[in-house]
DRENTORKOL-3810 file (N, C-alpha, C; in nm, 4 decimals):
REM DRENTORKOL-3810
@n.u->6.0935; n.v->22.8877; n.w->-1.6246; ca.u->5.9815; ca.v->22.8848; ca.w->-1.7135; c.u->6.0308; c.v->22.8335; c.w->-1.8492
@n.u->5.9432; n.v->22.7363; n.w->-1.9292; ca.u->5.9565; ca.v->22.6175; ca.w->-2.0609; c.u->5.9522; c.v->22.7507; c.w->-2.1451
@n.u->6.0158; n.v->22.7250; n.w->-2.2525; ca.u->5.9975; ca.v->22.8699; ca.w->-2.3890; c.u->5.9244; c.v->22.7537; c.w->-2.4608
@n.u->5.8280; n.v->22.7977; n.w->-2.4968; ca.u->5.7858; ca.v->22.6542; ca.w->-2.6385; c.u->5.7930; c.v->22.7543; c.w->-2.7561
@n.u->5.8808; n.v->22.6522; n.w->-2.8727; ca.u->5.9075; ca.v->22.7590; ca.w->-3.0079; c.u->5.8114; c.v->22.6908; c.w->-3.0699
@n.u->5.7633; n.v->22.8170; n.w->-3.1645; ca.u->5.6779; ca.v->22.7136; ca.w->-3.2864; c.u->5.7165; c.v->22.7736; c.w->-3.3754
@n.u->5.7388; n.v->22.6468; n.w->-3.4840; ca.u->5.7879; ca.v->22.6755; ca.w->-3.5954; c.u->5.6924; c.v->22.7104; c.w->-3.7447
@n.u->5.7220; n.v->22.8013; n.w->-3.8094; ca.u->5.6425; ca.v->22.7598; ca.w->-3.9693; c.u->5.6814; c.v->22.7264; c.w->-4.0690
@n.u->5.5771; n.v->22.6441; n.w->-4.0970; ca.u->5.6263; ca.v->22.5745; ca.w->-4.2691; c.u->5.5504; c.v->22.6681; c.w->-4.3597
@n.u->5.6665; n.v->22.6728; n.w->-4.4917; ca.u->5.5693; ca.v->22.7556; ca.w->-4.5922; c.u->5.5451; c.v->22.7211; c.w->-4.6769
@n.u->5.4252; n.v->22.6678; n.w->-4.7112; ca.u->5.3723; ca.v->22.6066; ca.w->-4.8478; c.u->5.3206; c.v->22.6775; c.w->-4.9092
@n.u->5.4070; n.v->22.6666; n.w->-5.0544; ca.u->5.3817; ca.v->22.7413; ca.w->-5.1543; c.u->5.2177; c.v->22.7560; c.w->-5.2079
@n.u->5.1628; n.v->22.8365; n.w->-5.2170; ca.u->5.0088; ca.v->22.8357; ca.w->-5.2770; c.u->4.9737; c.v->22.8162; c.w->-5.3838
@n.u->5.0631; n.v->22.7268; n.w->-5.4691; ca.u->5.0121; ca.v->22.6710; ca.w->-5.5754; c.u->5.0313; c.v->22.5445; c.w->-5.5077
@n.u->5.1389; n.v->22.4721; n.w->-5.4585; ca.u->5.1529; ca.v->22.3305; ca.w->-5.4166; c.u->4.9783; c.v->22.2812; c.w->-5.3073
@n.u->4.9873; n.v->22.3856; n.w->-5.2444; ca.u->4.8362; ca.v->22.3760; ca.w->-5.1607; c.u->4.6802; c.v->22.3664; c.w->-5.2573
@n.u->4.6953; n.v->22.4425; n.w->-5.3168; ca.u->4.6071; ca.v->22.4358; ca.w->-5.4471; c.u->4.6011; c.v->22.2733; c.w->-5.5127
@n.u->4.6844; n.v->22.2267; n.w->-5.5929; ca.u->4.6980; ca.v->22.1173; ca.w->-5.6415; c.u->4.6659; c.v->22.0192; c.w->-5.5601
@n.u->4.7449; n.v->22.0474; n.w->-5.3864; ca.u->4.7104; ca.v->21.9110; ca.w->-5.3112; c.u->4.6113; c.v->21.9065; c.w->-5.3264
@n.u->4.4819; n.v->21.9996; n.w->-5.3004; ca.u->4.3512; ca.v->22.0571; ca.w->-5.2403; c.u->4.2594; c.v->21.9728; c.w->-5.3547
@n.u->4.3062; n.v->21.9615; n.w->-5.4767; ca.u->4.2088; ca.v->21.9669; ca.w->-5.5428; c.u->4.2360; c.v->21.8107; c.w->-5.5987
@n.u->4.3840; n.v->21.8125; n.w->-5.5938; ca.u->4.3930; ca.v->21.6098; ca.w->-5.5944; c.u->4.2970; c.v->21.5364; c.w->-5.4766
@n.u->4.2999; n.v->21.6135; n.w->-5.3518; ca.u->4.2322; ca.v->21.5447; ca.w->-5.2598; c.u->4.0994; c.v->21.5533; c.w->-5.2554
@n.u->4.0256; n.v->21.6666; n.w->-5.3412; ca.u->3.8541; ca.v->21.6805; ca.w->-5.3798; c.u->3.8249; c.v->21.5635; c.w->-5.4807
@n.u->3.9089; n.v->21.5690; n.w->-5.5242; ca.u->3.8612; ca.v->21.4449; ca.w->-5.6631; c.u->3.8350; c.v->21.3337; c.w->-5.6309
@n.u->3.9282; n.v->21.2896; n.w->-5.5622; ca.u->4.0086; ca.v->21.1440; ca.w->-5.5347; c.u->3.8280; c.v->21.0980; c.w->-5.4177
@n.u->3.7988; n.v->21.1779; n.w->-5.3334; ca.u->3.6725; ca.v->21.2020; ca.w->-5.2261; c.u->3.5780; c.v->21.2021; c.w->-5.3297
@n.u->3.5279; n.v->21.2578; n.w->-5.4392; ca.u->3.4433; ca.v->21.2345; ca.w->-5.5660; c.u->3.3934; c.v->21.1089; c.w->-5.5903
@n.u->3.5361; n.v->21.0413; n.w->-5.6125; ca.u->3.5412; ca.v->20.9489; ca.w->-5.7457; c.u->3.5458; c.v->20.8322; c.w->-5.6030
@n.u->3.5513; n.v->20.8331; n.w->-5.4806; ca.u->3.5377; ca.v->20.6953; ca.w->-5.4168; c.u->3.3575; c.v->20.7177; c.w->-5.3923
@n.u->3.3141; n.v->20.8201; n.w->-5.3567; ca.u->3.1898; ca.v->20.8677; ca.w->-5.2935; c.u->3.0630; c.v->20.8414; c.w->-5.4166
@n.u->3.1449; n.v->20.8866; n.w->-5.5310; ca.u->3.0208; ca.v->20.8906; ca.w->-5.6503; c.u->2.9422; c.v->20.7594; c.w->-5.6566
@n.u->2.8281; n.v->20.7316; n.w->-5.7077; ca.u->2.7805; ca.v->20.5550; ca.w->-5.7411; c.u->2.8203; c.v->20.5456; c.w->-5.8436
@n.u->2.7983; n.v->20.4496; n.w->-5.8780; ca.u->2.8277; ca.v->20.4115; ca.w->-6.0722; c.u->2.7526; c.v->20.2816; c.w->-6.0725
@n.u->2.7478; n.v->20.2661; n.w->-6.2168; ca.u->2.6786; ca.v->20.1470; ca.w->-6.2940; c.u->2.7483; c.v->20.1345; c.w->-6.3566
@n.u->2.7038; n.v->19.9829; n.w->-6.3994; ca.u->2.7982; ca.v->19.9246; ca.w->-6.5228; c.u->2.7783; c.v->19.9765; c.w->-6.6961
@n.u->2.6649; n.v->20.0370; n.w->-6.6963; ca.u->2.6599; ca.v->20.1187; ca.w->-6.8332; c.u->2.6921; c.v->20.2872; c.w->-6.7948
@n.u->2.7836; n.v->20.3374; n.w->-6.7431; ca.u->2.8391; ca.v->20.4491; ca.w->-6.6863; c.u->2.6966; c.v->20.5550; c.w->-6.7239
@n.u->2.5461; n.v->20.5442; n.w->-6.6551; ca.u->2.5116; ca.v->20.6085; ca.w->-6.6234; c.u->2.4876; c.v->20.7359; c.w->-6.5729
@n.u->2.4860; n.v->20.8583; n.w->-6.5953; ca.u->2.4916; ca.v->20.9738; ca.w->-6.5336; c.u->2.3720; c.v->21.0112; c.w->-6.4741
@n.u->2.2734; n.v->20.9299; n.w->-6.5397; ca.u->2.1224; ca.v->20.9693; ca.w->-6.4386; c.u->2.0675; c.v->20.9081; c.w->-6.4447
@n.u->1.9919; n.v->20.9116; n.w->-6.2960; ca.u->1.9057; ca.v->20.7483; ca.w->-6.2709; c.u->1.8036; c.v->20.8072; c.w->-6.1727
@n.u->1.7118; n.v->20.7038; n.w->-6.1273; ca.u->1.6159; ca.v->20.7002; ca.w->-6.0669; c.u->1.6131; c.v->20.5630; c.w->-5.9963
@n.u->1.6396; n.v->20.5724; n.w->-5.8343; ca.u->1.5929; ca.v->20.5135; ca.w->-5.7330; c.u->1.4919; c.v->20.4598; c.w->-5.7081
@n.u->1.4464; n.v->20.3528; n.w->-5.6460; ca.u->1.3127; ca.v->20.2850; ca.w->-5.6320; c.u->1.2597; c.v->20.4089; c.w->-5.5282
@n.u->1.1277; n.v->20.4724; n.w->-5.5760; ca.u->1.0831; ca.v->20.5547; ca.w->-5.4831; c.u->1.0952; c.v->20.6780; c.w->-5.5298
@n.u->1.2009; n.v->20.7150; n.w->-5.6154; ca.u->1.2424; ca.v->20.8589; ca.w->-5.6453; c.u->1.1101; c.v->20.8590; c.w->-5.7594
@n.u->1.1078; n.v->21.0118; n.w->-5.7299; ca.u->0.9413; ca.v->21.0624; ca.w->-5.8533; c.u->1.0204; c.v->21.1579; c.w->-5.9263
@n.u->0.9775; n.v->21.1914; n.w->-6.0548; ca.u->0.9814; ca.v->21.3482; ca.w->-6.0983; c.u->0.8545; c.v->21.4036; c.w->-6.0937
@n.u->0.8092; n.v->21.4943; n.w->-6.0659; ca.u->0.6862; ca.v->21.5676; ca.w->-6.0652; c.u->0.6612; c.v->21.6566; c.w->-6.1671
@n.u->0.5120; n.v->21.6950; n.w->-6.1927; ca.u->0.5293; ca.v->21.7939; ca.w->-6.3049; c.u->0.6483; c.v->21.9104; c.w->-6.2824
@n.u->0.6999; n.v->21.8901; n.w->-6.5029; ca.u->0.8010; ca.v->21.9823; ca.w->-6.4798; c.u->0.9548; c.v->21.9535; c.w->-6.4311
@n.u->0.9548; n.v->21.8565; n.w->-6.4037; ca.u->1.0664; ca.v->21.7859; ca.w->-6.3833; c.u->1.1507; c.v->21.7127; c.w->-6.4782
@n.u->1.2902; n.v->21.7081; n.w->-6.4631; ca.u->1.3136; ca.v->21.6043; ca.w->-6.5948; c.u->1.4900; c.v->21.5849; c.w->-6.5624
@n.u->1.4986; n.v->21.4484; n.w->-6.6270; ca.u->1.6679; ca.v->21.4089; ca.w->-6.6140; c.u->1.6937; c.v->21.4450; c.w->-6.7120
@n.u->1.7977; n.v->21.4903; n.w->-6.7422; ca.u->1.8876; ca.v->21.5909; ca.w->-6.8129; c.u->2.0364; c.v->21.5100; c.w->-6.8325
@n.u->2.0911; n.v->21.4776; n.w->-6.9368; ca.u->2.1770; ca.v->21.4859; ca.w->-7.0092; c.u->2.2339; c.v->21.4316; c.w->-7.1255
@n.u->2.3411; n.v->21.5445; n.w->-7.2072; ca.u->2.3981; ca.v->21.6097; ca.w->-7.2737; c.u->2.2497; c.v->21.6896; c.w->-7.3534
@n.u->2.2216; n.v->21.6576; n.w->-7.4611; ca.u->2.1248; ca.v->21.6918; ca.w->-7.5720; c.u->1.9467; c.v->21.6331; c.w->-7.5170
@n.u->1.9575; n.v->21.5064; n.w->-7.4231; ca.u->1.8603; ca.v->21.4619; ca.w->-7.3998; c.u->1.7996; c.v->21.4824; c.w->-7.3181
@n.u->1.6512; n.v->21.4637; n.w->-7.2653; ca.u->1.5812; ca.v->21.4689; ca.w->-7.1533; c.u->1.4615; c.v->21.4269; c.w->-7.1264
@n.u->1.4393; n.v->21.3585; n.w->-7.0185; ca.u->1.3264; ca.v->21.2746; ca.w->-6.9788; c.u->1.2574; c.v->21.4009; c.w->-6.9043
@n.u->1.1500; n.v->21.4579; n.w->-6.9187; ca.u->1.0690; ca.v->21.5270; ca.w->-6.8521; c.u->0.9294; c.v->21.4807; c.w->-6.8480
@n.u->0.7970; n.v->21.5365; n.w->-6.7039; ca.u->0.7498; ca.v->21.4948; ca.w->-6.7043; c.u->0.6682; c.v->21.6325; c.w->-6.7253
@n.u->0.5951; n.v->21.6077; n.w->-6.8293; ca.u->0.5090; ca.v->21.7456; ca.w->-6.8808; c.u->0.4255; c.v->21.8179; c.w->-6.7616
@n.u->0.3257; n.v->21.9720; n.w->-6.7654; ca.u->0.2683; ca.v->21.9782; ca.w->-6.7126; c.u->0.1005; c.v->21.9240; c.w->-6.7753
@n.u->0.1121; n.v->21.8441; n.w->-6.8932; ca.u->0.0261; ca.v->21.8144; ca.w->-6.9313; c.u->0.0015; c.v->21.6058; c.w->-6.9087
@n.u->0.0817; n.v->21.6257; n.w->-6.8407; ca.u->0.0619; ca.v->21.4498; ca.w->-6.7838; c.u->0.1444; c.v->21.3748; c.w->-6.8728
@n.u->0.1931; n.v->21.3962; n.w->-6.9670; ca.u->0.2706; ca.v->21.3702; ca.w->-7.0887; c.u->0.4244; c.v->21.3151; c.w->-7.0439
@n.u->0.4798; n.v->21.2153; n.w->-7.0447; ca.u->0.6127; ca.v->21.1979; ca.w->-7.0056; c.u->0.6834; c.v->21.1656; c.w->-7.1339
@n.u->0.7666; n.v->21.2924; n.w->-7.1826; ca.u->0.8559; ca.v->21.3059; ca.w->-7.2999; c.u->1.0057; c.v->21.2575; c.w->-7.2345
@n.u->1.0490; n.v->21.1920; n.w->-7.4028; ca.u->1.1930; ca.v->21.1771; ca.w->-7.3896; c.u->1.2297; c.v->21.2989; c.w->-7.4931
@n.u->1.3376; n.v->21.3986; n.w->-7.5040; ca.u->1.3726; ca.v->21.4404; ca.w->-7.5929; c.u->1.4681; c.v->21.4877; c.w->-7.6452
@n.u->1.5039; n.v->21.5399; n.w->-7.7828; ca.u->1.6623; ca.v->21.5375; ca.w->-7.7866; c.u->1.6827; c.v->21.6553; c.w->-7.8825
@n.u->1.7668; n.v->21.7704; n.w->-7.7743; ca.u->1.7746; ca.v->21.8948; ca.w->-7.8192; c.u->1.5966; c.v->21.9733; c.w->-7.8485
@n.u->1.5330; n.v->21.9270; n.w->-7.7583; ca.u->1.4159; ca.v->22.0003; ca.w->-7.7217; c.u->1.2941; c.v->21.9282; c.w->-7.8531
@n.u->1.3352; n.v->21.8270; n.w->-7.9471; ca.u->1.2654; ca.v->21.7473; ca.w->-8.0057; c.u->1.2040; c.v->21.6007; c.w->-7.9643
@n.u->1.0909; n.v->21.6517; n.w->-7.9439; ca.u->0.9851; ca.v->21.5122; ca.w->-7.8704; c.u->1.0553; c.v->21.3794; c.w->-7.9418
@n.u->1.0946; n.v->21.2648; n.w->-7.9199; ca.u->1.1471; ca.v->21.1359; ca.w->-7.9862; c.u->1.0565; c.v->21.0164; c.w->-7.9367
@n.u->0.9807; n.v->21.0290; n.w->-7.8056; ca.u->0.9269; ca.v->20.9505; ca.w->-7.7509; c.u->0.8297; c.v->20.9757; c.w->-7.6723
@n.u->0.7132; n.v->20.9169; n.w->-7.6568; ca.u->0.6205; ca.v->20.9850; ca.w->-7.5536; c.u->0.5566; c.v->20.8476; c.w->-7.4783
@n.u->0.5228; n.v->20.8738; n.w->-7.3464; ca.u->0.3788; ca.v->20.8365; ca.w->-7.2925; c.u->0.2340; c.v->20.8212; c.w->-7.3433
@n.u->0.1980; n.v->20.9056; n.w->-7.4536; ca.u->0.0812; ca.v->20.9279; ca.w->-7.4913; c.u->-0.0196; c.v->20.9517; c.w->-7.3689
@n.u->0.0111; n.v->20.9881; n.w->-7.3043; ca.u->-0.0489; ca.v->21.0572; ca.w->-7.2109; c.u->-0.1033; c.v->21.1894; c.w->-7.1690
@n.u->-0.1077; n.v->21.2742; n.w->-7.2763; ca.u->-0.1461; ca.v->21.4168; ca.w->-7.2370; c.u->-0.2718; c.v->21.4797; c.w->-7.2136
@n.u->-0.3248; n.v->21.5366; n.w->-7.1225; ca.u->-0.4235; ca.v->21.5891; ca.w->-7.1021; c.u->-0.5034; c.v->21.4259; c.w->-7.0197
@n.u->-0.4617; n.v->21.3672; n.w->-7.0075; ca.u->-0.5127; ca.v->21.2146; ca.w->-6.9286; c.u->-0.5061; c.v->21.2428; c.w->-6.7779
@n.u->-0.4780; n.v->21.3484; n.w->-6.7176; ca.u->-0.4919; ca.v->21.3495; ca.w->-6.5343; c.u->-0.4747; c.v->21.4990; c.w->-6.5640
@n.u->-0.3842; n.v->21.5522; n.w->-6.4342; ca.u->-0.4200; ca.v->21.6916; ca.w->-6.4363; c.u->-0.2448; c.v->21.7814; c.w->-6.3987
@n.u->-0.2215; n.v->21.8676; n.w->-6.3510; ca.u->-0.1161; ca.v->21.9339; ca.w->-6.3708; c.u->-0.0323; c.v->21.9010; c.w->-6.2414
@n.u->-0.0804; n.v->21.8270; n.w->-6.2040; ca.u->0.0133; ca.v->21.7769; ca.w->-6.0824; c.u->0.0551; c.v->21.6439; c.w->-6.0751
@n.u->0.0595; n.v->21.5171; n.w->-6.2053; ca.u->0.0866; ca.v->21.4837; ca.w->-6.2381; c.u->0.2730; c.v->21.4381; c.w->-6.1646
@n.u->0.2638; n.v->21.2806; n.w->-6.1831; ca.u->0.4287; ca.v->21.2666; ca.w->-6.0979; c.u->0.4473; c.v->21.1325; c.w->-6.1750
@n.u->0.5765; n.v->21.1454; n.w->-6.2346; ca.u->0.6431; ca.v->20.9437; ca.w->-6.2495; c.u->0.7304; c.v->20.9315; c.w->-6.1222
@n.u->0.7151; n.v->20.7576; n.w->-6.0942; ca.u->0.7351; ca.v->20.7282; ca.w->-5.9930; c.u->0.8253; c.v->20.5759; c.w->-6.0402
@n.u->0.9464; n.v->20.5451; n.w->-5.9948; ca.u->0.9659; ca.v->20.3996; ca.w->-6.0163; c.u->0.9615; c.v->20.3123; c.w->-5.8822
@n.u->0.8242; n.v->20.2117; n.w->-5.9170; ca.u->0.8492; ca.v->20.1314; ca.w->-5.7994; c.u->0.9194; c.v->20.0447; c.w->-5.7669
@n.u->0.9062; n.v->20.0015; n.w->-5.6207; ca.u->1.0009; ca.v->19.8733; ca.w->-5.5849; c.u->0.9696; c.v->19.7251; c.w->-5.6831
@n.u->0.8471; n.v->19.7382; n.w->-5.7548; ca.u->0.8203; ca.v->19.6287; ca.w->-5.8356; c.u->0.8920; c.v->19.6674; c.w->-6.0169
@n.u->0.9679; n.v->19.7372; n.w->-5.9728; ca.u->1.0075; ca.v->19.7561; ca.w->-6.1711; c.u->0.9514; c.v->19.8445; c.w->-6.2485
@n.u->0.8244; n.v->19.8945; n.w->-6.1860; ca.u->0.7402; ca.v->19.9104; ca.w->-6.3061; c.u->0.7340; c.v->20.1123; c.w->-6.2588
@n.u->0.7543; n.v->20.1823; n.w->-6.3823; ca.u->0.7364; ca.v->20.3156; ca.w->-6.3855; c.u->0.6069; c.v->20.3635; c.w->-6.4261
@n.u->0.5746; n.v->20.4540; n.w->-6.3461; ca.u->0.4080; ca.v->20.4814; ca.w->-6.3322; c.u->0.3779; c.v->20.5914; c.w->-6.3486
@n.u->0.2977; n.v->20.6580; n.w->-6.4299; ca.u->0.2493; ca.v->20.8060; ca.w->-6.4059; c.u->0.1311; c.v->20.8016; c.w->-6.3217
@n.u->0.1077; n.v->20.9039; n.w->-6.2324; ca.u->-0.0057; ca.v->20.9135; ca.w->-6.1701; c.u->-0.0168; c.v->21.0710; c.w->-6.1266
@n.u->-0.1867; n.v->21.0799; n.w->-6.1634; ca.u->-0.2382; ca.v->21.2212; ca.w->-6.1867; c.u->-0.2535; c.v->21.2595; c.w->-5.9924
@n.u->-0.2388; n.v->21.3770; n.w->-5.9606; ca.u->-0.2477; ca.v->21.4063; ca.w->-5.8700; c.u->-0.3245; c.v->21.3639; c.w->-5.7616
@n.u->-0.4754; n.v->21.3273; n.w->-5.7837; ca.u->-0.5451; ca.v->21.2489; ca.w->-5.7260; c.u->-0.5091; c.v->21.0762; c.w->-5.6781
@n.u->-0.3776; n.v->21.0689; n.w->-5.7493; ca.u->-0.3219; ca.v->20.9370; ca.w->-5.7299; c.u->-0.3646; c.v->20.8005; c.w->-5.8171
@n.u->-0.4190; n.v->20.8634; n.w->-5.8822; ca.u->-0.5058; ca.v->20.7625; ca.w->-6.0298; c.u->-0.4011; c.v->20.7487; c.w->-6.1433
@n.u->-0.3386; n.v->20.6198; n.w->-6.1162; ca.u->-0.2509; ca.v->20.5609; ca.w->-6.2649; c.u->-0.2841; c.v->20.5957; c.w->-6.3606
@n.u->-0.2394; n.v->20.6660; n.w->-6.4544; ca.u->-0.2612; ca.v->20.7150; ca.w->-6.5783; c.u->-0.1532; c.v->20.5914; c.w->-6.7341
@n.u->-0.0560; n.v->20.5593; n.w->-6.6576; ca.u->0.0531; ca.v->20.5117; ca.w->-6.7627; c.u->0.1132; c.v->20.4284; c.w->-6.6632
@n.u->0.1642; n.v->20.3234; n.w->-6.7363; ca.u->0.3064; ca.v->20.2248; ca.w->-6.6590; c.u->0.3793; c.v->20.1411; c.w->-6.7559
@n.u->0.4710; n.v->20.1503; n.w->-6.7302; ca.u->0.5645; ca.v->20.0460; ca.w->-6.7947; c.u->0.5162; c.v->19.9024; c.w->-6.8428
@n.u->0.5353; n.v->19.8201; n.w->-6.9377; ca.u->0.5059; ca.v->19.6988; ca.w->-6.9435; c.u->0.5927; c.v->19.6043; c.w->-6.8169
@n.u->0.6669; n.v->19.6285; n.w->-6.7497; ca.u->0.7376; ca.v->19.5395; ca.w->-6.6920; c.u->0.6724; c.v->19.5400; c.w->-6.5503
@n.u->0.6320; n.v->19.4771; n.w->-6.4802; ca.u->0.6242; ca.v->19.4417; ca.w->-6.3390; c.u->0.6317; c.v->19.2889; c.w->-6.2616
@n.u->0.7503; n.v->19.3197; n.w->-6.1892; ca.u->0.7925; ca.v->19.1894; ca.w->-6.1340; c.u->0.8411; c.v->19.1768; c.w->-5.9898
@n.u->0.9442; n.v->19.0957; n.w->-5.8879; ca.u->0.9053; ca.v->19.1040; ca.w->-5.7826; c.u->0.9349; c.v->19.2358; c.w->-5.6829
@n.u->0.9551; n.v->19.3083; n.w->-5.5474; ca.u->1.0101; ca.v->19.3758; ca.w->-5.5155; c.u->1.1484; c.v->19.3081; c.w->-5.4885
@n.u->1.2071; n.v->19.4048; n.w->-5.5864; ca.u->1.3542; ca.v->19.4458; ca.w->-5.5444; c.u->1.4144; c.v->19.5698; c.w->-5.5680
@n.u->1.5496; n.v->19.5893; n.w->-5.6028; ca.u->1.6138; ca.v->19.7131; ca.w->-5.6123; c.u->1.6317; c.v->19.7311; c.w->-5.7198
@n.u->1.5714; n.v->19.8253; n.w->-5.8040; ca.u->1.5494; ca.v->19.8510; ca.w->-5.9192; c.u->1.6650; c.v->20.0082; c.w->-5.9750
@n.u->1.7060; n.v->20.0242; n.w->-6.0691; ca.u->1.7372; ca.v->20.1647; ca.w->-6.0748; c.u->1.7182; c.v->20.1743; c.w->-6.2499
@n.u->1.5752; n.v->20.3152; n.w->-6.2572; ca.u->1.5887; ca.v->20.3459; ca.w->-6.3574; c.u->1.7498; c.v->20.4324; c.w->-6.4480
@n.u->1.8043; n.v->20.3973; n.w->-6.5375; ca.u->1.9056; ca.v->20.4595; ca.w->-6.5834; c.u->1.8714; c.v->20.5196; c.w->-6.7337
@n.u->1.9583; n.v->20.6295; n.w->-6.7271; ca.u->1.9370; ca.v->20.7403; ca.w->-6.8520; c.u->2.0575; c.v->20.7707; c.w->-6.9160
@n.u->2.0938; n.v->20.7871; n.w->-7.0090; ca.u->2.2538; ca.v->20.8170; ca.w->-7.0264; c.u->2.2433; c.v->20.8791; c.w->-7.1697
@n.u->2.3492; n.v->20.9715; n.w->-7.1813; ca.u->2.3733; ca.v->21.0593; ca.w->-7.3346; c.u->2.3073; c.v->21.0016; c.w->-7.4887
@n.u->2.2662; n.v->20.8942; n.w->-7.4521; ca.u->2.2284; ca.v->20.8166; ca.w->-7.5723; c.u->2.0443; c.v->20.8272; c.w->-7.6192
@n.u->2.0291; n.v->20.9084; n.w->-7.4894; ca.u->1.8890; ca.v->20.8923; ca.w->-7.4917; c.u->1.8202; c.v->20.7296; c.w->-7.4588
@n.u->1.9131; n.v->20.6505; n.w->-7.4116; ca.u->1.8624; ca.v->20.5311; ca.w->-7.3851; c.u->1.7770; c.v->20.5103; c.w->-7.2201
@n.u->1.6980; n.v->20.5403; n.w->-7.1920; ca.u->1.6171; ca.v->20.4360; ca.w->-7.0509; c.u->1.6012; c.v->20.3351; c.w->-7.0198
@n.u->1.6269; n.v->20.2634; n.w->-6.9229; ca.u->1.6631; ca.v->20.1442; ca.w->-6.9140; c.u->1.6279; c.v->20.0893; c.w->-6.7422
@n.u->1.5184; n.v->19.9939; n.w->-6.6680; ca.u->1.4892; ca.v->19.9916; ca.w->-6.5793; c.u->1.5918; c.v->19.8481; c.w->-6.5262
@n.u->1.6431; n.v->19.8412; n.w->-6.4618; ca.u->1.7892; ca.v->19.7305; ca.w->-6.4235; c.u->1.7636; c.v->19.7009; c.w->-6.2506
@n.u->1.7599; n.v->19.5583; n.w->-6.2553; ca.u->1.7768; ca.v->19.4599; ca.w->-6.1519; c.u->1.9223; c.v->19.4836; c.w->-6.0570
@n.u->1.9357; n.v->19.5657; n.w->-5.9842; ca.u->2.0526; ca.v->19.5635; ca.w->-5.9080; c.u->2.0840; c.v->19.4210; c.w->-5.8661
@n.u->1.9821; n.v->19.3466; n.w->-5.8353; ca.u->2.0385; ca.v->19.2406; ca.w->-5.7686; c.u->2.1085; c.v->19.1222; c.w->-5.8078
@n.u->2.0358; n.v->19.1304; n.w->-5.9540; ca.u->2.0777; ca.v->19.0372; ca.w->-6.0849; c.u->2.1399; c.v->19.1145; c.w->-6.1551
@n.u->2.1306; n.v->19.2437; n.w->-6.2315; ca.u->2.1832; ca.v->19.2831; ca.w->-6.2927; c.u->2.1294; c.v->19.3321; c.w->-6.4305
@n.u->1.9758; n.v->19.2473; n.w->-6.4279; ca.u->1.8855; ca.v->19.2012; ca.w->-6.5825; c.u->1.8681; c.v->19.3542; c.w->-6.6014
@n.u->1.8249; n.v->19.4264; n.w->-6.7248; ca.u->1.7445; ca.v->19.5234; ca.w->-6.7756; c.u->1.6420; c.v->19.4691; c.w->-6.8190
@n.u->1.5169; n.v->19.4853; n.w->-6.7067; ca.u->1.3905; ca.v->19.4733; ca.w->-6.7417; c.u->1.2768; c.v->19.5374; c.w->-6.8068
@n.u->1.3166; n.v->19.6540; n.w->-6.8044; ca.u->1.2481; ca.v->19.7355; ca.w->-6.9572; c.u->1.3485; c.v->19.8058; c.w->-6.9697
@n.u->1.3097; n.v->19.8611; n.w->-7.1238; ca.u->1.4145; ca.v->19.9665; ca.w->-7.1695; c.u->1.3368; c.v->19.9936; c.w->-7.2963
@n.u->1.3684; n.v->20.1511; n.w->-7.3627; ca.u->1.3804; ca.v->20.2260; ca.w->-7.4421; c.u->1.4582; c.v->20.2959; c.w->-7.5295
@n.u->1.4842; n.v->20.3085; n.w->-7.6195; ca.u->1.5963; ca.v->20.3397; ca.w->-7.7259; c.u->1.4947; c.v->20.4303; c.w->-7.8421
@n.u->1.4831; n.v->20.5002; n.w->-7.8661; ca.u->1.3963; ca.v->20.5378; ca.w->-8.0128; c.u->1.5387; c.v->20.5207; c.w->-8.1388
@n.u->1.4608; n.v->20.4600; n.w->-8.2291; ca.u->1.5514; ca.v->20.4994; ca.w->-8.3631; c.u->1.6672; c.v->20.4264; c.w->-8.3070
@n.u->1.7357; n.v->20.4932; n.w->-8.3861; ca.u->1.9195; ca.v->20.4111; ca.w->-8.4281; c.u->2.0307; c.v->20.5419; c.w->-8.3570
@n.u->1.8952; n.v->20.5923; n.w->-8.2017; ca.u->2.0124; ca.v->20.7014; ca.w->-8.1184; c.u->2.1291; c.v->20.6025; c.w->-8.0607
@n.u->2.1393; n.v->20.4837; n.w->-7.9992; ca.u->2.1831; ca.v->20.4174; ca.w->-7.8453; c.u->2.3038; c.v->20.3641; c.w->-7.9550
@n.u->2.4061; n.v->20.3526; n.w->-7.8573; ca.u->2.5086; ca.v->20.3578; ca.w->-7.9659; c.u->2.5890; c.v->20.2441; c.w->-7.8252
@n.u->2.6267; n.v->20.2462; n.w->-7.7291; ca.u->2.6343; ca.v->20.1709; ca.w->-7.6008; c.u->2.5625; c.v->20.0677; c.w->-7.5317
@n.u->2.4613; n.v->20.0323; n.w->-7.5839; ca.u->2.3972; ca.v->19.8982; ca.w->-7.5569; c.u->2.3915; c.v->19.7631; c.w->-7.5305
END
């Protein structure tokens, strides 16, 4: 009869730790998307926020009111609006379409607001970044076909 030995290795539990977490990152940073204006939040052709919703970051935020209202704001101070409030009803959603163009529409599905930009279908991605800047961008070309900045915030442009 075969004896089979098995042997153990002992890895220290900090060396396992470090591998562990070099190898979470490294899986991050190939997996993550990116843009060329290092974006942290965006919106997909198709992706909505609904009332109550909002992209978020650092100080800034795009939310979409429960009053139909789509605020930009910074540190909880309105900087930009839709002018849209009280114009549809509390179920209210922005939507970016495959044509460019960002849309509010009141629950009943009745356009309330849109972007000035509409052009052909393609792959669009709204982008948002620490600057408070919005910015609707041509994946395919590359163009920024609308965009927003209030004031002398956007400092990366």
């Amino acid at each position: 009869m075969a004896m089979m030995m098995i042997s153990t290795i002992n890895i220290p539990t900090r060396s396992f730790t470090s591998i562990s977490i070099v190898c979470v990152a490294t899986l991050l940073l190939i997996f993550a998307p990116s843009y060329s204006n290092c974006s942290a939040s965006s919106m997909q052709v198709g992706d909505t926020l609904n009332t109550g919703d909002s992209l978020v970051l650092g100080g800034c935020a795009l939310t979409m009111q429960t009053d139909c209202d789509l605020i930009l704001s910074i540190s909880g101070s309105s900087i930009w609006d839709t002018n849209t409030s009280g114009k549809g009803d509390n179920l209210c959603q922005v939507k970016l379409n495959n044509d460019g163009q960002l849309v509010i529409s009141s629950g009943a599905g009745n356009t309330i607001w849109g972007s000035s930009y509409q052009g052909p279908n393609s792959n669009y991605v709204l982008e948002f970044n620490g600057d408070c800047y919005i910015g609707i961008r041509d994946l395919n070309n590359g163009h920024t076909v609308w965009s927003i900045c209030p004031g002398n915030l956007c400092t990366n442009q």
